[in-house]
N, C-alpha and C positions, 0 to 999 in steps of 0.2 A: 248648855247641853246642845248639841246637834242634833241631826234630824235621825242620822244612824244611831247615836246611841240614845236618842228618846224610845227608837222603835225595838233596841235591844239588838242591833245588828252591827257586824264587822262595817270599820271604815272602809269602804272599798267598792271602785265602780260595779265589778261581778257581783249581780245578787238578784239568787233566785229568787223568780215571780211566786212559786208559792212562799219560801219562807217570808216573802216582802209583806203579802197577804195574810199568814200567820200570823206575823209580828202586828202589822193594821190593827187586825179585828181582835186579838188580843188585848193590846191597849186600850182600844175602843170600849171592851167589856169593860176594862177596869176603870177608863175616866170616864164613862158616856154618865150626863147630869143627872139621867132619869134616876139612878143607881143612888142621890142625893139628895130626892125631894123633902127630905123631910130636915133634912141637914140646914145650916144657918148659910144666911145669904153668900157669906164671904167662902163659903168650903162649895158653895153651889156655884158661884161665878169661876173660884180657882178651877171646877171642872169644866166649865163652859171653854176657860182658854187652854187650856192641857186639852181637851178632845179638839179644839181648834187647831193647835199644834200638832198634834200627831193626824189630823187632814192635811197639813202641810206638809207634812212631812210625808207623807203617803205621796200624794199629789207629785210631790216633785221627785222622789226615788223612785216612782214607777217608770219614770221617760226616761230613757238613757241620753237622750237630749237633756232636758234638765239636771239630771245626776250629774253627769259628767260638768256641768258649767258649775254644780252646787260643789262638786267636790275640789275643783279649780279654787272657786271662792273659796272653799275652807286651808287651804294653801297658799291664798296672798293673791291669785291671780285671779283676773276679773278679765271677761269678754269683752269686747269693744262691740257696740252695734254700726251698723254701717257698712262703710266700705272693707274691698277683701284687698291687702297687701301685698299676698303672697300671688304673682304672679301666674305661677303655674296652676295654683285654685283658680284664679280668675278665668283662667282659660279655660279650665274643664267647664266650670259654671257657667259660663257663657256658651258653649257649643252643648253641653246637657239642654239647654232653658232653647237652644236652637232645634236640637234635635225634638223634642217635645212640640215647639210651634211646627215644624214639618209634620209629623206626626199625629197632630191636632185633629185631623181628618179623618184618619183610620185608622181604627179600631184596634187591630192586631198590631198593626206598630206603635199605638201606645199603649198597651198590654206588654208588647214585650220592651219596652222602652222604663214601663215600671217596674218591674221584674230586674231586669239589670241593676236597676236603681235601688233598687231593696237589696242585692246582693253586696251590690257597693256600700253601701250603709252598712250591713252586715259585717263584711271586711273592715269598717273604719270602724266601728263596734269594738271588734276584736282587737284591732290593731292602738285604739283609744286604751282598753283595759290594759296592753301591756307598758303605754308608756307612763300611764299613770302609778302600774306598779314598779316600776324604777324611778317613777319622781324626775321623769324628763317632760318636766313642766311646759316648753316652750314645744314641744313635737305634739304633747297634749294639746294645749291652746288651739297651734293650725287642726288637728284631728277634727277638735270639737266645731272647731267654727266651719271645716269642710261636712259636719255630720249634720251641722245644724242647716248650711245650704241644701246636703241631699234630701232634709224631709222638708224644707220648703218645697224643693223640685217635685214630690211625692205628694205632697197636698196641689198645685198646682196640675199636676197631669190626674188628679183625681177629679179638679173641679174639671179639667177637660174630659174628662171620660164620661161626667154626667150633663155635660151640651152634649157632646155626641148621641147618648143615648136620650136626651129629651129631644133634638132634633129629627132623630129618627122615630119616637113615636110619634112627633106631628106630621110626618112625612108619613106615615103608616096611619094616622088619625084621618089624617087630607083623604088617604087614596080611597079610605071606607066611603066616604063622601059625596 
C-alpha cells in the first residue's frame, strides 16, 4: 500500500492541505496505540507501525518537494543526488546562488530576491502537477530536481536573512554600549 492510499487519498501530486490533514488525524484516531492498551502485544506493536506509517506518509505528502520525488518513485523513476545535467538549470542555479551572494548585504534585495524565488517555485509547482498528470515523466524529473534546487536556494537566502538581522542587532547591541 502507498502512502496515498494508506491516508485514503487520490494518487496524485494536487492535494489539498486540509484534506492531507483530515486524512492524517483520521488515521491517526484510528491506529494511534493508546486506542490498544489493553490489546495483546502483537495487535499493539501492529499499531505502533501503522501509526509509524501513516507519519510517513504524512511527512512526505505534505512537501511538494518530497511528493513529487515519492510520486516519481512510485512510477519507476528515482532522483539522482548530486550534479545538475541539464544545462540551462545549471545556469539559472548558478546566477539565483549569485544573485543571493550579491544580495547577502541587503535586506530588501534579499526579501525580494525571496519572493521571486517563492513565485518561481510556485510556477514549477504548478507546472510539476501538470506534467505528472500526463505521465511526462522526463519534463517531471527536470521540474522536480529544478523545485528541489529552488527550496535549497530559499533555505539558504533564509539562513542569510538571519546573519543579517543578528548582525544588525549586534551592531544596535554595540551602539547601546
Amino acid at each position: 500500500m502507498n502512502f496515498f492510499e494508506l491516508l485514503g487519498l487520490p494518487v496524485r501530486f494536487a492535494v489539498s492541505e486540509k484534506a492531507l490533514e483530515d486524512a492524517y488525524f483520521a488515521k491517526q484516531r484510528e491506529y494511534h496505540p493508546d486506542k490498544l492498551v489493553h490489546a495483546d502485544a502483537a495487535a499493539r506493536a501492529k499499531a505502533v507501525e501503522r501509526s509509524m506509517q501513516v507519519n510517513d506518509a504524512y511527512d512526505t505528502l505534505k512537501n511538494p518537494v518530497s511528493r513529487a520525488e515519492y510520486l516519481l518513485m512510485l512510477k519507476g523513476v528515482f532522483m539522482e543526488e548530486g550534479t545538475i545535467h541539464d544545462p540551462v538549470l545549471l545556469t539559472e542555479m548558478m546566477e539565483l546562488r549569485e544573485q543571493m551572494y550579491d544580495a547577502g548585504r541587503d535586506g530588501r534585495a534579499l526579501l525580494q530576491l525571496v519572493d521571486d524565488t517563492k513565485k518561481a517555485a510556485a510556477a514549477c509547482v504548478a507546472q510539476l502537477d501538470g506534467a505528472l498528470q500526463m505521465e511526462d515523466l522526463s519534463i517531471a524529473k527536470t521540474l522536480m530536481l529544478r523545485l528541489q534546487y529552488l527550496h535549497k536556494a530559499l533555505e539558504e537566502a533564509h539562513v542569510l536573512m538571519y546573519r543579517l538581522k543578528a548582525e544588525h542587532q549586534a551592531k544596535h547591541d554595540h551602539t547601546e554600549h
